[in-house]
Residue frames relative to the residue before (quaternion, step in Angstrom):
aa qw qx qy qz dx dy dz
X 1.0000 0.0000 0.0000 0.0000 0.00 0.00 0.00
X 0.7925 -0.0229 -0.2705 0.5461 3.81 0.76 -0.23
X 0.0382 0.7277 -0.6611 0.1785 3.67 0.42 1.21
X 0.8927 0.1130 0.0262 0.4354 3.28 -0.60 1.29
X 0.4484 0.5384 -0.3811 0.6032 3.61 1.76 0.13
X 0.4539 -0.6208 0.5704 0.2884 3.53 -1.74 0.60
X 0.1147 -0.8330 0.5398 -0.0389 3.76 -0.73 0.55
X 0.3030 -0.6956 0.6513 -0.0135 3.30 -1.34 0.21
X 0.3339 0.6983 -0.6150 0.1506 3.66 -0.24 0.34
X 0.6538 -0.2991 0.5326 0.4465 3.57 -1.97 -0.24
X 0.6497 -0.6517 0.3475 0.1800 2.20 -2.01 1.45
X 0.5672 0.5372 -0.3829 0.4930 3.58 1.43 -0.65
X 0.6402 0.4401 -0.3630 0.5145 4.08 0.64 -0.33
X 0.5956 0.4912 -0.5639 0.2934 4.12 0.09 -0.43
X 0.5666 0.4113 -0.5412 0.4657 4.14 0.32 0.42
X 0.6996 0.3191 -0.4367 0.4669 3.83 0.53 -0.22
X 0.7185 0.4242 -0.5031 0.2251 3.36 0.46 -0.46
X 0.5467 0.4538 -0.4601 0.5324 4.08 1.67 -0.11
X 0.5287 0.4738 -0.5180 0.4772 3.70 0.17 0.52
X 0.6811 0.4827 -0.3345 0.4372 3.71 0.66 -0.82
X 0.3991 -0.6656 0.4589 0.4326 3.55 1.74 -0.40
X 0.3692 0.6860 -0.5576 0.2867 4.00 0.89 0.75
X 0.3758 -0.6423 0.5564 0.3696 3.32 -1.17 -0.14
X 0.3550 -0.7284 0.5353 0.2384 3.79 -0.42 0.75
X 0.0550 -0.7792 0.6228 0.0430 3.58 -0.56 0.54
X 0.2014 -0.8050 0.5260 0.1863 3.88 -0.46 1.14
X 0.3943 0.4716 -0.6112 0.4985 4.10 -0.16 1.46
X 0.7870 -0.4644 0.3498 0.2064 2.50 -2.35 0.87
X 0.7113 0.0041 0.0693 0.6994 3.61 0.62 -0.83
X 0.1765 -0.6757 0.7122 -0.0708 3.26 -1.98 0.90
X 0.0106 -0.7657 0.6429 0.0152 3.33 -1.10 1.55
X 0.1153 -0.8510 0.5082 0.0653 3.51 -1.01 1.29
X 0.7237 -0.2267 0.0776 0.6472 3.50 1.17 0.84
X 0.8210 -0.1642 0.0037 0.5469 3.66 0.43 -1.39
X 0.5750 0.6182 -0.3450 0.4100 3.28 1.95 -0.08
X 0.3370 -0.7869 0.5168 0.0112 3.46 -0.64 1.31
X 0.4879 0.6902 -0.5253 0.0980 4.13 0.04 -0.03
X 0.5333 -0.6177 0.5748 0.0599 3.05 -1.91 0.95
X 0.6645 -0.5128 0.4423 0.3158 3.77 -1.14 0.69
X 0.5804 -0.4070 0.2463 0.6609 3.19 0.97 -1.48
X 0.9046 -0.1394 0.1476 0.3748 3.23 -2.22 -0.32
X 0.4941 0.7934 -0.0619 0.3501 3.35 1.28 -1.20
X 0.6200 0.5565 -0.0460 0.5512 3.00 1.61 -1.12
X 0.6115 0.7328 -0.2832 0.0936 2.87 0.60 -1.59
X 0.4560 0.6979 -0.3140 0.4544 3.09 1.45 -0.18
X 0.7431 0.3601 -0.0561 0.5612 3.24 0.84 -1.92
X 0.3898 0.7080 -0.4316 0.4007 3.52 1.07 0.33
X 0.7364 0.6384 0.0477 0.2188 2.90 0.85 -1.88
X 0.4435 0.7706 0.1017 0.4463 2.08 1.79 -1.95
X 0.8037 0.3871 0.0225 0.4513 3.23 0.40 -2.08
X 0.7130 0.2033 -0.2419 0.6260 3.64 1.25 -0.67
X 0.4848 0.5255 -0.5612 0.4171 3.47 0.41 0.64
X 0.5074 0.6079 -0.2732 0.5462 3.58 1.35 -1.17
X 0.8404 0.4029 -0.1817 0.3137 3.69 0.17 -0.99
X 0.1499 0.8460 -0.0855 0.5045 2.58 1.88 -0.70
X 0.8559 0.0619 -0.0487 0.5110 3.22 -0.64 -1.88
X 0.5175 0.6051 -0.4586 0.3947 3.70 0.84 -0.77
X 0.6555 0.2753 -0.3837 0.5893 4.25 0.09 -0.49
């Protein structure tokens, strides 16, 4: 499912996500067309944010 998708994840998760064949992308939040992901919980704010943005954009 993100073979080849930018991503974001925790710092303790960015060796599984290049095994899964993602691209790791080092910023707070990351938008790959419909895939939304956040750094961490922390965020959650700017999470929100980001699919509220997208959201209005369609």
């Amino acid at each position: 499912m993100i073979k080849d998708r930018k991503i974001v994840a925790h710092n303790n998760l960015i060796g599984d996500v290049k095994n899964y064949g993602a691209i790791y992308v080092d910023d707070d939040i990351v938008v790959d067309d419909d895939l939304i992901t956040a750094r961490t919980g922390g965020h959650c704010s700017l999470f929100a944010k980001e699919i509220i943005n997208q959201i209005n954009k369609n």
